[in-house]
DOGU-508263 format. One line per 8 residues: number of its first residue (from 1); their letters; for each residue x, y, z of C-alpha. Coordinates in nm, 2 decimals, decimal comma, padded with zeros to 4 digits. Example, Ala and Ser with C-alpha at 12.3 -4.5 7.8 and 13.67 -1.06 7.14 Angstrom:
1	AS	01,23 -00,45 00,78  01,37 -00,11 00,71
This chain:
1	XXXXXXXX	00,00 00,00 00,00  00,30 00,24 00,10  00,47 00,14 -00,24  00,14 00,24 -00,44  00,10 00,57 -00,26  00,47 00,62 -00,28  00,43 00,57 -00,71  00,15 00,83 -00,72
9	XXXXXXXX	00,31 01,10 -00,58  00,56 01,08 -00,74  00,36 01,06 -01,04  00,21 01,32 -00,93  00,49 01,54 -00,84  00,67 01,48 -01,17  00,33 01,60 -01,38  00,30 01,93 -01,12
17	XXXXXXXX	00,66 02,02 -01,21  00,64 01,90 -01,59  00,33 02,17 -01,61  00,55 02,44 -01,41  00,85 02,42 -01,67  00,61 02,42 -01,95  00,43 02,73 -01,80  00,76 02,90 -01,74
25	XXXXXXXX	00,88 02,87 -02,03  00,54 02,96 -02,27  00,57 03,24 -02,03  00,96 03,31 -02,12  00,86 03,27 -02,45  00,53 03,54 -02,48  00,75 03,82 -02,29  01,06 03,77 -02,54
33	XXXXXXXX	00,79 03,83 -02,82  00,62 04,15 -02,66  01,01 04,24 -02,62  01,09 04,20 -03,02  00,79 04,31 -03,09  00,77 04,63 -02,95  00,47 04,60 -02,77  00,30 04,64 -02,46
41	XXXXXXXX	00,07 04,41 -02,21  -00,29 04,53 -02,20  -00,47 04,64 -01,85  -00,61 04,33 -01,63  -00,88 04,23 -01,45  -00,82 04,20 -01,14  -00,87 03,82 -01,07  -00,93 03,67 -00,71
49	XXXXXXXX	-00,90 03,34 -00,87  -00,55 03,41 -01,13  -00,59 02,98 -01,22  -00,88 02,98 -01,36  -01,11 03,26 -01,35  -01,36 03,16 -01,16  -01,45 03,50 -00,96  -01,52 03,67 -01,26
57	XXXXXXXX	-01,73 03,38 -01,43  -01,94 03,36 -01,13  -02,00 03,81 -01,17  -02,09 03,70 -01,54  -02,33 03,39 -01,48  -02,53 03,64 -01,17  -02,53 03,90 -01,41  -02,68 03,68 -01,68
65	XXXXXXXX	-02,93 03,52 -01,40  -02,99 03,91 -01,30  -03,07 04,04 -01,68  -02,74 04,28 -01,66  -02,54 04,06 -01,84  -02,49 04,34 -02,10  -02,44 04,63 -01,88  -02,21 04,43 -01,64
73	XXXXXXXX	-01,95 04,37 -01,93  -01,98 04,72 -02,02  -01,88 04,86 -01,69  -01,58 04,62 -01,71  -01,45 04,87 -01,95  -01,50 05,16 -01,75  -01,31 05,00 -01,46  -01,02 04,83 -01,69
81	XXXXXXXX	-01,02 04,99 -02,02  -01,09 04,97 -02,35  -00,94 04,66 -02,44  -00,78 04,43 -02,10  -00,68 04,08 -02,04  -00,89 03,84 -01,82  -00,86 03,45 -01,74  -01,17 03,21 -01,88
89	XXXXXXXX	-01,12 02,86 -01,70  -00,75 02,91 -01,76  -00,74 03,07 -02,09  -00,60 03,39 -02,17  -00,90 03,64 -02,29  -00,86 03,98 -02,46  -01,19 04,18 -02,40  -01,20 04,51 -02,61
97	XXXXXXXX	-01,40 04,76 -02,75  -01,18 04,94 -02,95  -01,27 04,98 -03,33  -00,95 04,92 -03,42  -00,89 04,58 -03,32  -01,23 04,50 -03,47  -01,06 04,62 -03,80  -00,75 04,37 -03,73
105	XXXXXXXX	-00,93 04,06 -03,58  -01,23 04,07 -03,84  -01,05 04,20 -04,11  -00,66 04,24 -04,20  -00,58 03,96 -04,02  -00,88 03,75 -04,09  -00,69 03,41 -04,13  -00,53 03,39 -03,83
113	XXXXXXXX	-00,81 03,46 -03,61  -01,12 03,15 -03,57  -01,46 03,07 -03,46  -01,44 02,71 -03,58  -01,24 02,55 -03,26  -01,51 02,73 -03,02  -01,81 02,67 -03,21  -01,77 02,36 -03,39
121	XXXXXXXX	-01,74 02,09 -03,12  -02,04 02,24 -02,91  -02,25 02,32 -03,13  -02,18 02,05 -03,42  -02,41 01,80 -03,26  -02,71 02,03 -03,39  -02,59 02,30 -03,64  -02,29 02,04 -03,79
129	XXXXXXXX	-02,07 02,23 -04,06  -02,16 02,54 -04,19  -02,13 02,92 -04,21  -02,18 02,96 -03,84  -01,94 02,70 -03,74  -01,65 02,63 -03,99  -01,37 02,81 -04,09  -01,11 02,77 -04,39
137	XXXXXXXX	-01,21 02,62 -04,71  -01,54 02,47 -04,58  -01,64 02,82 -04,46  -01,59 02,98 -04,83  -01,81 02,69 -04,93  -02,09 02,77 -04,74  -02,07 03,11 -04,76  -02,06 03,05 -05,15
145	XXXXXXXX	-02,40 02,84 -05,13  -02,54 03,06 -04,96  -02,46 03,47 -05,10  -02,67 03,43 -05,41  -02,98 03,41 -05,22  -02,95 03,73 -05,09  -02,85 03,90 -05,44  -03,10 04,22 -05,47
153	XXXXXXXX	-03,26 04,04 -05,77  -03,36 03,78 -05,54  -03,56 04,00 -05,25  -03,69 04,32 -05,46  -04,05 04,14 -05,55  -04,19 04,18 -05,26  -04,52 04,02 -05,28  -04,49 03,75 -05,03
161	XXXXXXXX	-04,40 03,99 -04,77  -04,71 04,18 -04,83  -04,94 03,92 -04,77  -04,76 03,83 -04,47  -04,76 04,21 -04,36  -05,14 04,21 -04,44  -05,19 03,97 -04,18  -05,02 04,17 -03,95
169	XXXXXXXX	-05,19 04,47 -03,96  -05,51 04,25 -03,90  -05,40 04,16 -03,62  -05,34 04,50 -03,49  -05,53 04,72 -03,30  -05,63 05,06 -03,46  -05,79 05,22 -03,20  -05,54 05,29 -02,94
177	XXXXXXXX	-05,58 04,97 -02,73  -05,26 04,85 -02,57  -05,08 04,55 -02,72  -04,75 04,44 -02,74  -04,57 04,44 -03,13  -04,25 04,21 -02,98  -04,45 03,88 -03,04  -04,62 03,97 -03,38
185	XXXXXXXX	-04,31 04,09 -03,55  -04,16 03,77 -03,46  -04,42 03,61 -03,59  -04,44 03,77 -03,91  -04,02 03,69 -03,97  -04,10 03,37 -03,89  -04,36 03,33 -04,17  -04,12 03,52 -04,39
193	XXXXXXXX	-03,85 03,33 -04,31  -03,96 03,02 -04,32  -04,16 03,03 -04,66  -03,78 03,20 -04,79  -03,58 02,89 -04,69  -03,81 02,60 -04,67  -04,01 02,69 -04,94  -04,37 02,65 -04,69
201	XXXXXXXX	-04,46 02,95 -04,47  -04,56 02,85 -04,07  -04,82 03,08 -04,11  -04,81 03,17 -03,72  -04,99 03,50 -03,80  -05,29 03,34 -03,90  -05,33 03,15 -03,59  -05,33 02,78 -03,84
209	XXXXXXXX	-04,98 02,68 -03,79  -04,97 02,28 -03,83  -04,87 02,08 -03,54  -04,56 01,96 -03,74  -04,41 02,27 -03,74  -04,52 02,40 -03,40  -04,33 02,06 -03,30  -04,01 02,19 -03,52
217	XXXXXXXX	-04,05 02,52 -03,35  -04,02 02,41 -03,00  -03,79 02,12 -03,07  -03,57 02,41 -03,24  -03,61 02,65 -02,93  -03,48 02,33 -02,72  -03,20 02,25 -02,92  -03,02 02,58 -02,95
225	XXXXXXXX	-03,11 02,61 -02,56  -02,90 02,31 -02,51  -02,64 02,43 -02,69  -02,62 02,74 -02,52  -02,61 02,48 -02,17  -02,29 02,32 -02,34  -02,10 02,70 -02,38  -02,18 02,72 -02,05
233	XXXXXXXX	-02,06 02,39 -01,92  -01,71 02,40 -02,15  -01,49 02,10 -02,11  -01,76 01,95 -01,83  -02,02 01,95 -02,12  -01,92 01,58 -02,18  -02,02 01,45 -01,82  -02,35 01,48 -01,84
241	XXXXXXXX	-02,56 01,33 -02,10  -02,87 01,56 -02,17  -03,16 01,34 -02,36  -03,40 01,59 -02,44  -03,13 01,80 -02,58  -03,10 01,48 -02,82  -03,43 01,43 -02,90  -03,43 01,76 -02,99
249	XXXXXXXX	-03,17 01,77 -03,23  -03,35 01,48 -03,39  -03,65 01,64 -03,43  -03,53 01,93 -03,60  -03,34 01,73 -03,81  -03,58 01,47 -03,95  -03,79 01,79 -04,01  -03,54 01,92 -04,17
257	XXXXXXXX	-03,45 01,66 -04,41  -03,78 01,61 -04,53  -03,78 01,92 -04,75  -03,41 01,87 -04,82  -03,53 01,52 -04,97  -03,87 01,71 -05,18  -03,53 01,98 -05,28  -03,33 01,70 -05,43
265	XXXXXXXX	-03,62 01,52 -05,57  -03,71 01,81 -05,70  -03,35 01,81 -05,89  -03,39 01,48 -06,04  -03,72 01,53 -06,23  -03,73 01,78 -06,57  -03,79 02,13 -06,45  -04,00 02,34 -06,64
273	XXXXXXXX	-03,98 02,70 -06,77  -03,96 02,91 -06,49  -04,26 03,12 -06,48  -04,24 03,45 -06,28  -04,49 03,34 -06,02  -04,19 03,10 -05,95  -03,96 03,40 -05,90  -04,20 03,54 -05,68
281	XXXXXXXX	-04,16 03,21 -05,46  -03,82 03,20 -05,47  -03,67 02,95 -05,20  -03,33 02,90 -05,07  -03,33 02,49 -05,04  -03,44 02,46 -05,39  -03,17 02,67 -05,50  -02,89 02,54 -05,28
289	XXXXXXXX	-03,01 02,20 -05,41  -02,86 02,28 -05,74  -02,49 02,33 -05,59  -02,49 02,04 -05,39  -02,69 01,69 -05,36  -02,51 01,59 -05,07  -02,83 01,57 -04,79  -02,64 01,64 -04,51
297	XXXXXXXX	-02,47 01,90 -04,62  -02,78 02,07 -04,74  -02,96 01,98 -04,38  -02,70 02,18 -04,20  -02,64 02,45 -04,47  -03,01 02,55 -04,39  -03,03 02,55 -04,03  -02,71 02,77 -04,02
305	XXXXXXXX	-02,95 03,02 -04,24  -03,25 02,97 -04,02  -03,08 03,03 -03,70  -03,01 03,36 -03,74  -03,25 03,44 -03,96  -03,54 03,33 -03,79  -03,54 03,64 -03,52  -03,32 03,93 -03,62
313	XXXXXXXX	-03,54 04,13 -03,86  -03,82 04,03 -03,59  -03,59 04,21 -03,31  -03,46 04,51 -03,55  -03,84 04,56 -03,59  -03,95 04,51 -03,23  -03,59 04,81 -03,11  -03,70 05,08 -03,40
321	XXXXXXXX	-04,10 05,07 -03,25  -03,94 05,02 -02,90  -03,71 05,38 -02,90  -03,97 05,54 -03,19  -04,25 05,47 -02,94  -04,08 05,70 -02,65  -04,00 06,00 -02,93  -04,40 06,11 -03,11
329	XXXXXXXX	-04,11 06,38 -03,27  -03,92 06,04 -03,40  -04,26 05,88 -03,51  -04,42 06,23 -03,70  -04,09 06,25 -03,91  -04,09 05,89 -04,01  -04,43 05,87 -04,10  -04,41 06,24 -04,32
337	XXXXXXXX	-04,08 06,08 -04,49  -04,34 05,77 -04,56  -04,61 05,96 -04,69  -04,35 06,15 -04,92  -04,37 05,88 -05,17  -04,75 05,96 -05,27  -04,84 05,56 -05,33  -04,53 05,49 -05,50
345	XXXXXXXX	-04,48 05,13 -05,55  -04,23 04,99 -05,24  -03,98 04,85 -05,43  -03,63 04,86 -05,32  -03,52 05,17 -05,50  -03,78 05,34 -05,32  -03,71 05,23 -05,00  -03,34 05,28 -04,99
353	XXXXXXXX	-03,46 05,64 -05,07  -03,60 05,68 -04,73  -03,29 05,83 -04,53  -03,48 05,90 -04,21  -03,62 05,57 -04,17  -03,26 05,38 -04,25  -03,13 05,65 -03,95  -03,39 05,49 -03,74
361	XXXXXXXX	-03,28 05,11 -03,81  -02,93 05,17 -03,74  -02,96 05,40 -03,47  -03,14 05,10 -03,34  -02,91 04,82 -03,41  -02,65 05,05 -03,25  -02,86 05,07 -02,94  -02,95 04,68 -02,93
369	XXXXXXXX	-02,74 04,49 -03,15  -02,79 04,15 -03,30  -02,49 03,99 -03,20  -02,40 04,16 -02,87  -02,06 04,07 -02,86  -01,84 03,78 -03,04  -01,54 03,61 -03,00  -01,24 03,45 -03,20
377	XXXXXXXX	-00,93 03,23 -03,09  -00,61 03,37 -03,24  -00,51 03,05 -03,50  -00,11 03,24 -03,51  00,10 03,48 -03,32  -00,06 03,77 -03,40  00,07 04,17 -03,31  -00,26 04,38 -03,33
385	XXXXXXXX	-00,22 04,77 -03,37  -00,37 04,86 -03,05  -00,44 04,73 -02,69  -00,15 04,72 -02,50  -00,02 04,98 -02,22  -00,22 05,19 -01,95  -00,41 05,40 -02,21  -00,44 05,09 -02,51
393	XXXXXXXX	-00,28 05,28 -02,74  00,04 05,06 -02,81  00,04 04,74 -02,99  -00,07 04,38 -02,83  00,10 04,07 -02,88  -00,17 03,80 -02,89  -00,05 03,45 -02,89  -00,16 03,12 -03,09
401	XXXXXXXX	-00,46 03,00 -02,85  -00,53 03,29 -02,70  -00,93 03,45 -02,70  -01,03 03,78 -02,83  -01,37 03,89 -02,75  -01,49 04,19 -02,91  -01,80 04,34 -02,74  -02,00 04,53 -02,95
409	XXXXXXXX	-02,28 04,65 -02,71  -02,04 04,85 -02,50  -01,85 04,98 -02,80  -02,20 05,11 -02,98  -02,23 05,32 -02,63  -01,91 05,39 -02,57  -01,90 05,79 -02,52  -01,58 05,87 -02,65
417	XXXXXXXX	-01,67 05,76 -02,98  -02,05 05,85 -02,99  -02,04 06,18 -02,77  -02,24 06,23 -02,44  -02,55 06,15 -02,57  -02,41 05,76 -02,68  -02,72 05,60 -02,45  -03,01 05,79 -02,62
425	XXXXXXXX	-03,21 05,71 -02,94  -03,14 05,99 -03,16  -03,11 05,87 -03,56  -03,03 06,23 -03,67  -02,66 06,17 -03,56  -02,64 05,95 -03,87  -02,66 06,25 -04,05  -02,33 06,37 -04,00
433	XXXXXXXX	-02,18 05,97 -03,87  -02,04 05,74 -04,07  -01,84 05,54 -03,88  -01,68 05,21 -04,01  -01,53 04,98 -03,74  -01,71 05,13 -03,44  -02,02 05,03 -03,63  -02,08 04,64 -03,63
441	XXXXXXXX	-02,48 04,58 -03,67  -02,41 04,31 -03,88  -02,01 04,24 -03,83  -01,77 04,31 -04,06  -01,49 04,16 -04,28  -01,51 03,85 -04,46  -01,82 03,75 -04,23  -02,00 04,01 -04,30
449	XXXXXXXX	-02,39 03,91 -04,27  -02,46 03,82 -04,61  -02,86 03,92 -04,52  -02,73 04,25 -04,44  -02,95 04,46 -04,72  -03,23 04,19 -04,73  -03,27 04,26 -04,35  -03,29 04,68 -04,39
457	XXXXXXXX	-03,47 04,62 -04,68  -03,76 04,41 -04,57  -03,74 04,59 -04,25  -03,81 04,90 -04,40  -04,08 04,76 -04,62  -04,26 04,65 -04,27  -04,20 05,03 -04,13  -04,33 05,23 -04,35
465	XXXXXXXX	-04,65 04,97 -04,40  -04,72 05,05 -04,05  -04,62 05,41 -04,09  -04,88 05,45 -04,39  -05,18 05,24 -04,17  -05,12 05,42 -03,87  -05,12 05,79 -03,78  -05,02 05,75 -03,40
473	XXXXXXXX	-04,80 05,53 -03,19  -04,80 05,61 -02,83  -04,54 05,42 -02,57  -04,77 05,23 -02,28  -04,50 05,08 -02,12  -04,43 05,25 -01,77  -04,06 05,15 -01,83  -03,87 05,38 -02,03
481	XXXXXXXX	-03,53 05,22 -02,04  -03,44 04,92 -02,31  -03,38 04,64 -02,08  -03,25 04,33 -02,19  -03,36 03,93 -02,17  -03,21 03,67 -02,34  -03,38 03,39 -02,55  -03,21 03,30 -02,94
489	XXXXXXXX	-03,09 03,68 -02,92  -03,11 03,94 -02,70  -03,44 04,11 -02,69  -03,63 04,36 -02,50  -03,74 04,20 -02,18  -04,06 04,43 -02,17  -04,15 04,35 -02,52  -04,30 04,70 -02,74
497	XXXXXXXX	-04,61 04,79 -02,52  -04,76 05,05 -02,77  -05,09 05,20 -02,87  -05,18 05,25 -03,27  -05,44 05,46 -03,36  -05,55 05,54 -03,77  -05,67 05,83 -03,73  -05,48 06,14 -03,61
């Protein structure tokens, strides 16, 4: 018995010092590159736990229990800096704000900074390969499959969403009665979105949705859930086996692969002259079908287009009737730039032309943005322009394995780059702003949102519908400020409480 215990620690004395020479000497080997590279170490946060982070994982999981997740994180940045380095479960994390490090990360040095390592493993189980997982050559594949959908050709008849918004304004109350617009725009995207990739609407907003896709629906809300649970967990996801996280995978993917299997029957069989009622019903599957006949593939292709897709425009909508609500001066301009084009038809020309109402969307999506912060692991040694010293003005080595996590929340508020006024709704600064980098609605670089017009677009088809129908919009929620809760995306926890009157 002696002999054994003897033989483990040693074992376990020569594995302790075997991990202290090889942290000495990665940390010999990082401060000999911030040396020939003439940079600086960033600010830090000011661990209680320096191993593994745990102090400050805890502050994040409260503040995410607590609904402050997104202001927490932003008063890190008043407290550290713009850009510091923390410790996630004994990882090395660079948080920043800066624009330019967005610029570097997400753009000039694209290839050396991934999502695939992080996302990939967790999420494959569900999502598998695709645009929101890979990286590489598999990455430009998808991304290929999936950017001639959103060409303007393809989403400039807009006579599907009409229909859809048609139902939507029955469903609305035009005589002042309180209701809340949160739920029926996310209804009406996910008609839209639905009938766009699957090639069958849900048809939520007429209350007949089939039971089959109410099941998809839910099973869908389960599975990304679950996913979610395994970010959380990290390396301990794999202790614990979660079976209605697996039966909902499965059911969103036999759904799934029924309409991928109609899409490739579809291929095999003569296809007729397209006729311009097929143009109107244009659908991404069918299309995608045509570049690849590999099932899988296709099965995972979509549902990295439907994940995203299936809120955003919803949430967009829901922020500009949220902040437009609490301004009748916002509201009275909109709607006189809306009546400005005299029944002209709303095609996309049209719309771009209305400046005021674009102002609104992206003074919005600053506000509340989609993605509220992302992050990449740095794939090479990598020197970024900014980030390191007191002030994060010199330049940051960032190591192979390291994290970068770029918040975009705290940047869109930050006051040095938005002025005093950074936490208030005011689209007329978009008059004289055109900020690149320390804009990031819809990321940038390479991974730019391909949807990114399709989404302004249709949301400003839905905006100035309403805009036409309705002459008042009056805030009835007793809550002024945007506060946040967390479901696919963030959204507003309050939803829009509102009042909508036709006549004056």
């Amino acid at each position: 018995m002696n002999f054994i215990l003897a033989i483990a620690a040693r074992t376990a004395f020569v594995v302790a010092a075997f991990y202290v020479v090889k942290r000495l000497a990665s940390l010999c080997k990082y401060e000999k590159a911030i040396q020939d590279n003439h940079c600086a170490k960033p600010c830090k946060y000011p661990h209680k736990d320096p191993f593994l982070g745990l102090d400050l994982f805890l502050e994040i999981a409260k503040a995410f229990r607590n609904g402050s997740f997104l202001e927490t994180n932003r008063h890190h940045f008043d407290l550290y800096g713009t850009t510091f380095e923390a410790n996630l479960w004994g990882v090395r994390v660079i948080k920043t704000i800066q624009p330019e490090i967005m610029e570097a990360v997400y753009a000039t040095f694209f290839k050396n900074f991934g999502l695939q390592p992080l996302r990939l493993d967790v999420g494959g189980p569900f999502f598998g390969k695709g645009i929101l997982t890979t990286d590489g050559a598999f990455w430009e594949h998808s991304r290929a499959l999936i950017r001639p959908t959103f060409a303007r050709t393809r989403f400039a008849n807009f006579h599907s969403l009409e229909m859809h918004v048609d139902r939507l304004i029955d469903l609305i109350p035009g005589d002042g009665s309180t209701f809340d617009l949160q739920p029926l725009f996310r209804r009406l995207i996910l008609d839209t979105s639905t009938e766009f990739i699957f090639g069958e609407s849900t048809n939520s907003l007429l209350r007949s949705s089939s039971l089959d896709a109410q099941g998809f629906l839910q099973a869908f809300d389960d599975a990304v859930a679950g996913v979610g649970k395994r970010v959380m967990m990290g390396k301990m996801r794999h202790l614990v086996r979660d079976k209605k996280w697996e039966v909902a995978c499965k059911t969103v993917h036999n759904y799934c692969d029924r309409y991928v299997a109609a899409a490739l029957r579809g291929q095999n069989e003569s296809a007729p002259k397209q006729s311009t009622t097929e143009v109107e019903r244009w659908v991404l599957l069918r299309e995608m079908a045509k570049e690849t006949q590999d099932p899988l593939d296709l099965r995972y292709q979509i549902l990295n287009v439907f994940s995203p897709g299936r809120d955003s425009t919803g949430i967009l909508l829901s922020n500009v009737f949220f902040f437009v609500a609490r301004q009748p001066s916002s509201w009275k301009r909109l709607r006189n730039e809306v009546l400005s084009l005299e029944g002209k038809p709303l095609d996309y020309d049209n719309l771009n032309s209305l400046t005021y109402v674009n102002h609104c969307l992206k003074e919005s999506l600053r506000l509340a943005p989609f993605a509220t912060f992302n992050q990449r692991i740095c794939l090479q040694d990598t020197v970024l322009p900014m980030g390191g010293g007191k002030d994060g003005t010199e330049p940051l080595f960032v190591k192979q394995g390291d994290l970068v996590e770029t918040n975009f929340y705290a940047m869109h508020r930050d006051r040095d780059i938005w002025g005093d006024d950074a936490d208030e709704f005011r689209p007329e600064r978009w008059e004289k702003s055109h900020p690149t980098w320390a804009f990031m609605g819809f990321n940038g670089g390479p991974r730019t949102c391909p949807a990114k017009q399709m989404v302004y677009t249709e949301a400003a088809y839905v905006i100035t519908r309403l805009a036409r129908q309705y002459a008042r919009l009056e805030n009835r929620d007793p809550c002024e400020a945007w506060q946040e809760e967390m479901r696919l995306n963030f959204q507003s926890k309050n939803g829009v409480q509102v009042g909508m009157c036709v006549t004056a």
